[in-house]
N, C-alpha and C positions, 0 to 999 in steps of 0.2 A: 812110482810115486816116491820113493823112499831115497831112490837116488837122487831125484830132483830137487828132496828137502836136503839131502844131505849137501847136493849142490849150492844152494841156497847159503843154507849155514855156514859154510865154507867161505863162500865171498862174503857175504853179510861180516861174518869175523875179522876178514882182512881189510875189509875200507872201513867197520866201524864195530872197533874190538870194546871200548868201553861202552857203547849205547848195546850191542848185543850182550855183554856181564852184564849191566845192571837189569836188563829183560828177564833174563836166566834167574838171576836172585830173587827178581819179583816173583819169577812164577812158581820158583821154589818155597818160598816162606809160606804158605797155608799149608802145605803140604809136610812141612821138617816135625811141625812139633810131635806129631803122631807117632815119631823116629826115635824120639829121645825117650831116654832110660828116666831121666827126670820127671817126665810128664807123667808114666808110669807108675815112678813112686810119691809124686805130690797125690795123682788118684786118689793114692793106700794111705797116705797119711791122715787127706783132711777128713774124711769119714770119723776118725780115731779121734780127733782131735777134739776136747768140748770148746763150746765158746761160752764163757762164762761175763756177762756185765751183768752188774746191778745194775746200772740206769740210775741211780740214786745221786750218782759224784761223791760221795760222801766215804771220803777214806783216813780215816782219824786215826792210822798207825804211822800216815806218811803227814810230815811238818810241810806247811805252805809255803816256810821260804828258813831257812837254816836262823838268822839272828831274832825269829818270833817268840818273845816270852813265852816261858811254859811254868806254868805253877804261880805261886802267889811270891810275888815284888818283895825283891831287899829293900 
C-alpha cells in the first residue's frame, strides 16, 4: 500500500507539481499552528493579560482634536 502511494506521489508530482504543493499546504495549515513556539507563548500570555474598557468613551486626559480650545478665551 505504501509503495503504491508513494507511486502515486511520485507521478502525481511530475505532471502536476504545483496543484500537488498547493494540496500539501492545504493539508498542512490546520495542523502547523500546534507546531509553533508562538502559539505556545500567546497561550501564556493572554491569561496574564487584563482587559480593561470602561465602556464609558469618556477619556478627558486625551484632547479630541490638538487646535480645541482648552480654558477660558483670550
Amino acid at each position: 500500500m505504501a509503495g503504491r502511494l508513494g507511486w502515486f506521489l511520485k507521478e502525481v508530482w511530475v505532471k502536476e507539481c504545483g496543484l500537488t504543493l498547493s494540496f500539501t499546504i492545504g493539508a498542512m495549515t490546520p495542523r502547523l499552528p500546534s507546531l509553533s513556539l508562538y502559539t505556545k507563548y500567546v497561550d501564556m500570555i493572554n491569561p496574564g493579560t487584563p482587559y480593561n474598557c470602561s465602556g464609558s468613551n469618556n477619556m478627558p486626559d486625551i484632547l479630541s482634536h490638538s487646535q480645541d480650545p482648552q480654558g477660558p478665551s483670550l
